[in-house]
MDTraj code that builds the backbone (N, CA, C; nanometers):
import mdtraj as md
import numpy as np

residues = "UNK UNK UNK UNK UNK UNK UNK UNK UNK UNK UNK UNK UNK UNK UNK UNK UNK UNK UNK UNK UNK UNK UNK UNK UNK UNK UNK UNK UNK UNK UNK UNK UNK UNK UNK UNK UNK UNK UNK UNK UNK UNK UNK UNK UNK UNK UNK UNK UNK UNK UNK UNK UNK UNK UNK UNK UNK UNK UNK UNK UNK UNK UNK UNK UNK UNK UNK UNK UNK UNK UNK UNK UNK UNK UNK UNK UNK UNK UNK UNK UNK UNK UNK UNK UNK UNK UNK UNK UNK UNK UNK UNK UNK UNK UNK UNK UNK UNK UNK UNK UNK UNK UNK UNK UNK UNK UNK UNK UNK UNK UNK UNK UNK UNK UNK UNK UNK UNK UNK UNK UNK UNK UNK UNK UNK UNK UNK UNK UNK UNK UNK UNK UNK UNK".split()
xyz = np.array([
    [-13.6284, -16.4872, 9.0590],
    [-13.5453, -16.4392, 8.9516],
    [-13.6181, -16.3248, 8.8825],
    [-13.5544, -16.2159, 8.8566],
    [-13.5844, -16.0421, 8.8083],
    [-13.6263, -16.1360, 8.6308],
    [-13.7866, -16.0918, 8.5696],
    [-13.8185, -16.1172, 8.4396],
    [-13.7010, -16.0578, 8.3347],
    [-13.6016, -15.9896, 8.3801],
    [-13.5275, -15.9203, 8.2870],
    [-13.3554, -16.0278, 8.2730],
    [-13.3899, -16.1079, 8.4335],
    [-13.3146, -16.1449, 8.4368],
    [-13.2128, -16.2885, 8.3222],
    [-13.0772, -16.2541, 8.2978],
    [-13.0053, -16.3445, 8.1712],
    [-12.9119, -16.4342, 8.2401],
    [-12.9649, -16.5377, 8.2378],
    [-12.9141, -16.6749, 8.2959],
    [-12.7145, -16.6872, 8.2459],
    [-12.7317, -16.6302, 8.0836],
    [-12.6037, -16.6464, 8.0256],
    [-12.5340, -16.5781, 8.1021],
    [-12.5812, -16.4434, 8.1599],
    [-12.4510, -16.3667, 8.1884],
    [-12.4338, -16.3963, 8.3104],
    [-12.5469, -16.4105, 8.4431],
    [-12.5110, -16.4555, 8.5164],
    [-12.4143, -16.5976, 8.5192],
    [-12.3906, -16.6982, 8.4418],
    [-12.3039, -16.7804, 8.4335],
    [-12.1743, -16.7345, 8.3576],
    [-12.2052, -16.6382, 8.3215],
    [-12.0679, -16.5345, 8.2730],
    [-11.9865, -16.4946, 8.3708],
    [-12.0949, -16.4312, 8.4919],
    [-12.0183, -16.3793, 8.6121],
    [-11.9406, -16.4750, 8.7206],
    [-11.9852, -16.5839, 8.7168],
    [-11.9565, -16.7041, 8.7911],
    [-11.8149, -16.7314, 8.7311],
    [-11.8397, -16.7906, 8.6024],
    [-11.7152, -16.8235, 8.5734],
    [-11.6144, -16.7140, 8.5745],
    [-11.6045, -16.5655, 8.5318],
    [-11.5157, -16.5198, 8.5792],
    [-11.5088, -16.4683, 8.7182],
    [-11.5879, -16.4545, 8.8303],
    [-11.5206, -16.5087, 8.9511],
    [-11.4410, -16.6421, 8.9851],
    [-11.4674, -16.7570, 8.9188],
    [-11.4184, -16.8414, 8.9374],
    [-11.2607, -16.8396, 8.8814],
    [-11.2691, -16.7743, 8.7486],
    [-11.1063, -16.7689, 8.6853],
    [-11.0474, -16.6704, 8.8045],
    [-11.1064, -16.5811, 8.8550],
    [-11.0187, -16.4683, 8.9315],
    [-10.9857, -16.5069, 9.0720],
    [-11.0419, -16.6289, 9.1284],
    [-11.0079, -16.7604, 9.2607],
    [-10.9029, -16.8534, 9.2169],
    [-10.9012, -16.8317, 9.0904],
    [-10.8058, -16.9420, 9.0363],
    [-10.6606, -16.8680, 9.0182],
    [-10.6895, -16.7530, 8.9891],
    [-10.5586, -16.6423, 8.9178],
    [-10.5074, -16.6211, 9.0573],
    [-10.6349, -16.5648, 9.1032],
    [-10.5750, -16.5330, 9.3330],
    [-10.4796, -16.6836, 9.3494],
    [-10.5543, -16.7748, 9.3734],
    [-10.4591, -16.9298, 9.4386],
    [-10.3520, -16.8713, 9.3662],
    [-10.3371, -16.8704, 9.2111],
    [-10.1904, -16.8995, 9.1922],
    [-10.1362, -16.8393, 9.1922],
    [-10.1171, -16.7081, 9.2539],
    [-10.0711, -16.5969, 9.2865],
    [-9.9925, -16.6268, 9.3805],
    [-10.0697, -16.6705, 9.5249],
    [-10.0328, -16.6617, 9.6488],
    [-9.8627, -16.6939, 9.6805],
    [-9.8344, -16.8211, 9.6024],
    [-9.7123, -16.8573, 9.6665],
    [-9.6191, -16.8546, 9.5523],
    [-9.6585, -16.7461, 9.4231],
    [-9.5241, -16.6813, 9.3444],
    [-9.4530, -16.5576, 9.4535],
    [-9.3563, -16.6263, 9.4184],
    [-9.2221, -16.5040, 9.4888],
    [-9.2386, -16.5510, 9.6612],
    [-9.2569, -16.6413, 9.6849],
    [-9.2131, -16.6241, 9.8562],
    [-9.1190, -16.7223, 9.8486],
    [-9.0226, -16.7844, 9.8238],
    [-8.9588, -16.9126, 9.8307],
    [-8.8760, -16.8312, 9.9014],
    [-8.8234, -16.9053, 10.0101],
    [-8.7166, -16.8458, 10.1257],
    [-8.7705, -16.7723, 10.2381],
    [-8.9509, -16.7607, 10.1928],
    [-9.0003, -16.6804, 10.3039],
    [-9.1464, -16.7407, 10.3672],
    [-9.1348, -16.8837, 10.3574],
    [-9.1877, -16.9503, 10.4066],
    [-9.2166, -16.9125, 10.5526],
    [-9.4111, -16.8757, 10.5762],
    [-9.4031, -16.8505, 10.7493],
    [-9.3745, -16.6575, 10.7418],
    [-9.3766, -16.6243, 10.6613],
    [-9.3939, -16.4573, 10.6412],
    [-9.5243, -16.4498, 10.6579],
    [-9.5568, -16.3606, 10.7644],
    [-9.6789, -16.2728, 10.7529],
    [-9.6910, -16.1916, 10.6298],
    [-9.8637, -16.1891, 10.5513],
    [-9.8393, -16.1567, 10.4170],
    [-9.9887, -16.0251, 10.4499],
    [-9.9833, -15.9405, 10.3777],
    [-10.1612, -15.8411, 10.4033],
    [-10.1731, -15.9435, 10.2097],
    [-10.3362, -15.9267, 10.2104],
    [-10.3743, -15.9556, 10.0960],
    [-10.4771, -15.8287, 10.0675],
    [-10.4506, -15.7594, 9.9275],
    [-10.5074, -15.6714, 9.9270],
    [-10.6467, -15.6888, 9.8160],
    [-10.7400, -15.6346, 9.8281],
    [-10.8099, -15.7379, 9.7309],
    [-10.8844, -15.6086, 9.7154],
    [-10.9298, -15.5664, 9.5949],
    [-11.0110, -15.4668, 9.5343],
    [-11.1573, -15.4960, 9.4550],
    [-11.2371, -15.4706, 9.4996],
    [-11.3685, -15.4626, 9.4526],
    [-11.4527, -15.3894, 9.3854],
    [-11.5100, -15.3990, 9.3032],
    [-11.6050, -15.3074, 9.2143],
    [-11.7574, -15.3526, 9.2486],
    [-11.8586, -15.3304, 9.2931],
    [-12.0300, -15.3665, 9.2841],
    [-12.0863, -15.2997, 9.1681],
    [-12.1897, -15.3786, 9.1719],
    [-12.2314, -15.3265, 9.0664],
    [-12.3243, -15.1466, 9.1123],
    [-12.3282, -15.0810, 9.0097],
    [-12.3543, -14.9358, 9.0617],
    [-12.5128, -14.9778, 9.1891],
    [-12.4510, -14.8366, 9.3149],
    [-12.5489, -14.8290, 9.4100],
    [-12.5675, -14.9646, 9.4915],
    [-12.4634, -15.0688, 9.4887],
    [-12.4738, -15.2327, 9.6010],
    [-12.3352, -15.2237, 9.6679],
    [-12.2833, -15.1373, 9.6822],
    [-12.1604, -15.1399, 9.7893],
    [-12.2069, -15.2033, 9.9008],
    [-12.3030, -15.1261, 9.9581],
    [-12.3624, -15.1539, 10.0678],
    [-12.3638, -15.3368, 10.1061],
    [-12.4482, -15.3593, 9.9548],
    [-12.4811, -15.5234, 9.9821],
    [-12.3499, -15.6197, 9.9805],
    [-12.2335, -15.5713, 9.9263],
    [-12.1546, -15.6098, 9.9646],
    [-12.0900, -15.6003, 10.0461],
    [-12.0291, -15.5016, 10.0730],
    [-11.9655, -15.4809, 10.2251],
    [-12.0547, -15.5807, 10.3445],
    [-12.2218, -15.5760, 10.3720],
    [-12.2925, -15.6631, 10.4442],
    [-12.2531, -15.7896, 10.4192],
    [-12.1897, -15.8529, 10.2772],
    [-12.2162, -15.9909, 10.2551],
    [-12.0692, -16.0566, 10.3264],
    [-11.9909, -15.9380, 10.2928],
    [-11.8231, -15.9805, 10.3321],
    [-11.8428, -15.9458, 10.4684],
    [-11.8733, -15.8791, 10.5292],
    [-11.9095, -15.8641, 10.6661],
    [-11.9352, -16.0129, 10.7230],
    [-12.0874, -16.0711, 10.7111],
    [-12.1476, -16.1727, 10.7463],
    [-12.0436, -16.3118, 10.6757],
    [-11.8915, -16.2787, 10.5927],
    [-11.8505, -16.4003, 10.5481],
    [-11.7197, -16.4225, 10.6886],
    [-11.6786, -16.2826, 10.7052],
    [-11.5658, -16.3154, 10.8121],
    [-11.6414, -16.3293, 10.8772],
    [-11.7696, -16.2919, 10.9462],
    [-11.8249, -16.2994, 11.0931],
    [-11.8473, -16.4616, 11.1148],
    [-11.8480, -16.5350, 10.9903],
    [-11.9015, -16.6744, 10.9849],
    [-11.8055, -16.7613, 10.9111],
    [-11.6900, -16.7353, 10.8740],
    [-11.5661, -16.8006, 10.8185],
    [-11.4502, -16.7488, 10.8621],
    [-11.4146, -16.6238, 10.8277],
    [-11.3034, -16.5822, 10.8736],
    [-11.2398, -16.5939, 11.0047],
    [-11.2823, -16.6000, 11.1238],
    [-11.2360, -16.5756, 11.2476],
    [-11.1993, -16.7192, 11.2950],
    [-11.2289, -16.8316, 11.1842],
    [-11.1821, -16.9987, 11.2561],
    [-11.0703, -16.9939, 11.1649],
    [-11.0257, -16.9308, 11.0916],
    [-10.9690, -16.9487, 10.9506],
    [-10.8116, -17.0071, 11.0107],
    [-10.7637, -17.1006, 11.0127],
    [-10.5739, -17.1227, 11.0945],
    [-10.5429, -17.0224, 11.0059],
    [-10.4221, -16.9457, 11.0551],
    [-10.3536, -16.8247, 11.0153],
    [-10.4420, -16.6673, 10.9813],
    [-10.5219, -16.6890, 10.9668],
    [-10.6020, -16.5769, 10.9436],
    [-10.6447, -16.4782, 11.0744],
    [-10.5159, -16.3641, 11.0651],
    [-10.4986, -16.2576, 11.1721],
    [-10.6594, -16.1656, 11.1507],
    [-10.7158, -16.0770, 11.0616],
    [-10.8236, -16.0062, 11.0540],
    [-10.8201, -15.9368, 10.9285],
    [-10.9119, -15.8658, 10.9192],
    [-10.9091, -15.7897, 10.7811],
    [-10.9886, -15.6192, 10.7928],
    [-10.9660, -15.5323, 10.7184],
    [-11.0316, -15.4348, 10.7397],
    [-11.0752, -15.3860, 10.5974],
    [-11.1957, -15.3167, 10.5957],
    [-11.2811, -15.2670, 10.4356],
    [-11.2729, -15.1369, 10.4403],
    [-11.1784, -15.0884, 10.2973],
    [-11.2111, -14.9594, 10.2673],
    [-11.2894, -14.8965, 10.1794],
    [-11.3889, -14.7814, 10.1890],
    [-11.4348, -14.7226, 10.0826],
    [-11.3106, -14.6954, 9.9695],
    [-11.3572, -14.6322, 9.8877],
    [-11.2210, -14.5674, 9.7738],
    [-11.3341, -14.4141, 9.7484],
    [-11.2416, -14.3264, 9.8084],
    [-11.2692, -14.1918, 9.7663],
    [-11.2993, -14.1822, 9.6202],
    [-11.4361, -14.1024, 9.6147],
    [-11.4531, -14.0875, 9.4908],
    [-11.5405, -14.1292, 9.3959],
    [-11.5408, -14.2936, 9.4483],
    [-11.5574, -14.3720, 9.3663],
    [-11.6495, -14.4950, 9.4318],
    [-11.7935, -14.4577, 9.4192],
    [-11.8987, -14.4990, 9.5551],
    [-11.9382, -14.6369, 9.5712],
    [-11.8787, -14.7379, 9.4206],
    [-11.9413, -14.8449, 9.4235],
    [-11.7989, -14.9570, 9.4507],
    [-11.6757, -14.9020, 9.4698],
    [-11.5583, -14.9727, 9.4654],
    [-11.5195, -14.9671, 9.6179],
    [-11.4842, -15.1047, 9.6574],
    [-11.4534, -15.1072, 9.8103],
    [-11.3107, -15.2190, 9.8047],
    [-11.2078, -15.1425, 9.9130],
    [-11.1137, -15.2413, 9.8795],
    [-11.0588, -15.3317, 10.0341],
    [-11.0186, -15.4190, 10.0474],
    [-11.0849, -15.4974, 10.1727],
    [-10.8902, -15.5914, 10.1837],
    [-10.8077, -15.5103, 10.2967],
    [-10.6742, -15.5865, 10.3237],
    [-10.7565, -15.6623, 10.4556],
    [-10.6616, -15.7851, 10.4271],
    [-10.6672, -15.8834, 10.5146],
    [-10.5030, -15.9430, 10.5602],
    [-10.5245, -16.0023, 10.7139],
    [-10.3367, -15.9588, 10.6866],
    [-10.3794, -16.1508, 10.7866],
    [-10.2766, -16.2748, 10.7576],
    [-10.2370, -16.3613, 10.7152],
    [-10.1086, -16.3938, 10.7805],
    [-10.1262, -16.4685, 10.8874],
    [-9.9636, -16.5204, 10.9553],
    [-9.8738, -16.5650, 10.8071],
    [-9.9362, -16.6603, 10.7165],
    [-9.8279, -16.6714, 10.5975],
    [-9.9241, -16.6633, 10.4863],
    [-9.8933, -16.6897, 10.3285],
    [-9.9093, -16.7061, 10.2902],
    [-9.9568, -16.8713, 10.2290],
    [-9.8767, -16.9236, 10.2730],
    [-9.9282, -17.0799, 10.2979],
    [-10.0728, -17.1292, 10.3281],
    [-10.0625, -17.0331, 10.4625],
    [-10.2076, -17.0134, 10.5447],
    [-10.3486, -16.9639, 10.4553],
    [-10.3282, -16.8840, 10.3879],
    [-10.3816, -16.8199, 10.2558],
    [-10.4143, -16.9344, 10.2000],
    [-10.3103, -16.9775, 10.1258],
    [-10.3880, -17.0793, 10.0081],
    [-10.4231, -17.2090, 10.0648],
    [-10.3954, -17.2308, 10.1586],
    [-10.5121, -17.3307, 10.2236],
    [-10.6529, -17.3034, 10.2339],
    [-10.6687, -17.1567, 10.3104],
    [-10.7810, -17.0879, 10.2873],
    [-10.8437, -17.1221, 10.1429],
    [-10.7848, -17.0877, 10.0656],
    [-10.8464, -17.0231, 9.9349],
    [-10.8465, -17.1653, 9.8659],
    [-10.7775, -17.2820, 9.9142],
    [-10.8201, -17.3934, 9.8539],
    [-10.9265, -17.4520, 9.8985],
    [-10.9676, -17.4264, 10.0425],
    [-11.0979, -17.5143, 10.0825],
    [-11.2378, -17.3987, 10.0404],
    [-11.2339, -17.2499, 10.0403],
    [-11.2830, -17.1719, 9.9442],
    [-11.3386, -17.2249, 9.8427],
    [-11.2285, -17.2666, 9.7536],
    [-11.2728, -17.3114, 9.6059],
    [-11.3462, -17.4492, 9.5994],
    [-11.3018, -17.5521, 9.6856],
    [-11.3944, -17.6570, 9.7361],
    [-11.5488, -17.6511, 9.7533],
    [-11.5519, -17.5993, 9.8524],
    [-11.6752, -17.5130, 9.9100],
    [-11.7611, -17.4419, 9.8487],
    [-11.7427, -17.3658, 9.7598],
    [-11.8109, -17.2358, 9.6996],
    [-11.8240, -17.1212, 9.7977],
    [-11.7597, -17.1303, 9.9146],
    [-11.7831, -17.0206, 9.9748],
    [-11.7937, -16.8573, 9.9067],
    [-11.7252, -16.8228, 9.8179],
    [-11.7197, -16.7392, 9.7405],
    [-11.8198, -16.7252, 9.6054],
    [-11.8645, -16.8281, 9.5914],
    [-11.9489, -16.8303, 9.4554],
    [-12.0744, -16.6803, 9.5203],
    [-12.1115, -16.6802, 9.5692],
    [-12.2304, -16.5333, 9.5941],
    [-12.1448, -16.4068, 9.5623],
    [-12.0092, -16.3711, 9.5702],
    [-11.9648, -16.2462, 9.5094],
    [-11.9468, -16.2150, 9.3557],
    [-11.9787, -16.3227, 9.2914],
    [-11.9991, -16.3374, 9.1183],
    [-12.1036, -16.2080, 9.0943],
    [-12.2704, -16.2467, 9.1881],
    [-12.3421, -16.1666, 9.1274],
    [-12.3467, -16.0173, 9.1656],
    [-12.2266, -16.0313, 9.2738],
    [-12.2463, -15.8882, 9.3363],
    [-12.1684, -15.8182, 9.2675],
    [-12.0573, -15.8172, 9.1436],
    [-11.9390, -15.7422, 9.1119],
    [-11.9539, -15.7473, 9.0171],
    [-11.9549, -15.5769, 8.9484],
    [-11.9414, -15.5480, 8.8319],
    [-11.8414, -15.5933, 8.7285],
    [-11.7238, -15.5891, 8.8051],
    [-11.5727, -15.6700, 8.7026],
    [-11.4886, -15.7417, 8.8063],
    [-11.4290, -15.8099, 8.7625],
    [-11.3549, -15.9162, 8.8353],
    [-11.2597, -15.8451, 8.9574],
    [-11.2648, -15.9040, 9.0764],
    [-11.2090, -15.8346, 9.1494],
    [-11.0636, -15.8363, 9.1083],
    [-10.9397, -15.7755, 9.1863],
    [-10.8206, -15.7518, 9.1734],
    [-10.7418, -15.7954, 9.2963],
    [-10.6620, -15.8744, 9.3092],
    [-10.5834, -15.9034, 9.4462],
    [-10.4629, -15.8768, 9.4510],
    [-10.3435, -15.8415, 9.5404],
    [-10.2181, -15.8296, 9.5155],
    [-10.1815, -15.8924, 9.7005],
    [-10.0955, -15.9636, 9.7039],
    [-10.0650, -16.0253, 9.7961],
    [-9.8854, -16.0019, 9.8345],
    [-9.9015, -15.9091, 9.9566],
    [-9.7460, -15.8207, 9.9457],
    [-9.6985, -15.9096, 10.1595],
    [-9.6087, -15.8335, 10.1600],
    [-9.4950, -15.8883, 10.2749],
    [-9.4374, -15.7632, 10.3089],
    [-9.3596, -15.7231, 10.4419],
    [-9.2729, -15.6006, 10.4183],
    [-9.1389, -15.6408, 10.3842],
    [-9.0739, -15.5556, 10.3236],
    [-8.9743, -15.5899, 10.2375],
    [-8.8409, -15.6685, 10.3445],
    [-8.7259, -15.7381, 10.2709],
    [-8.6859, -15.8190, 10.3892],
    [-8.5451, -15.7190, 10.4042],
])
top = md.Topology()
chain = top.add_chain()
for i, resn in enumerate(residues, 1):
    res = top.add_residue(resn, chain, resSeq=i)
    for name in ("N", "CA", "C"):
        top.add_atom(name, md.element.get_by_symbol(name[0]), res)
traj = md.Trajectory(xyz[None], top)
């Protein structure tokens, strides 16, 4: 642990990753009723903290290489830089349903699989979870 390092805020960052796993779940399955079994992209936006893109992109890398690819429903995902803007990376992942998703994201929250992106992100990530129109 860095001598500079503040236990408070790091448990600051936790818990709001944790509210923003919680806000994602309950996201997932507003507005699909009737579209049960829709392929869904999940778009999910990231901030690092300045100059750790890198360490993130490596960490989400090494999470699909070692979670993602058993995932039921989970087609693949791809990471974008954001022009401009060197420490923000935004990462679609595309999802036979949405269903499939929050199963994911419930054994996720079980797990802690996600608890290590707390210390990597400057502000809470952002998700939007879309379909093509019917």
């Amino acid at each position: 642990m860095h001598p500079g390092h503040r236990p408070i805020r790091s448990r600051s960052r936790r818990a709001c990753a944790r509210r923003s796993l919680r806000a994602a779940r309950s996201r997932v399955l507003v507005g699909v009723e009737g579209r049960e079994g829709m392929a869904i992209k999940v778009i999910v936006e990231l901030r690092a903290h300045p100059g750790r893109r890198d360490e993130l992109r490596a960490w989400l890398d090494d999470l699909v290489a070692t979670e993602g690819t058993d995932q039921p429903g989970f087609i693949g995902s791809t990471r974008y830089e954001v022009l401009g803007d060197p420490d923000a990376l935004v990462e679609i992942a595309d999802w036979e349903s949405a269903e499939a998703r929050a199963a994911h994201m419930e054994q996720a929250a079980a797990t802690g699989a996600y608890a290590p992106l707390a210390a990597m992100l400057a502000a809470p990530f952002r998700v939007s979870v879309v379909s093509e129109l019917a």
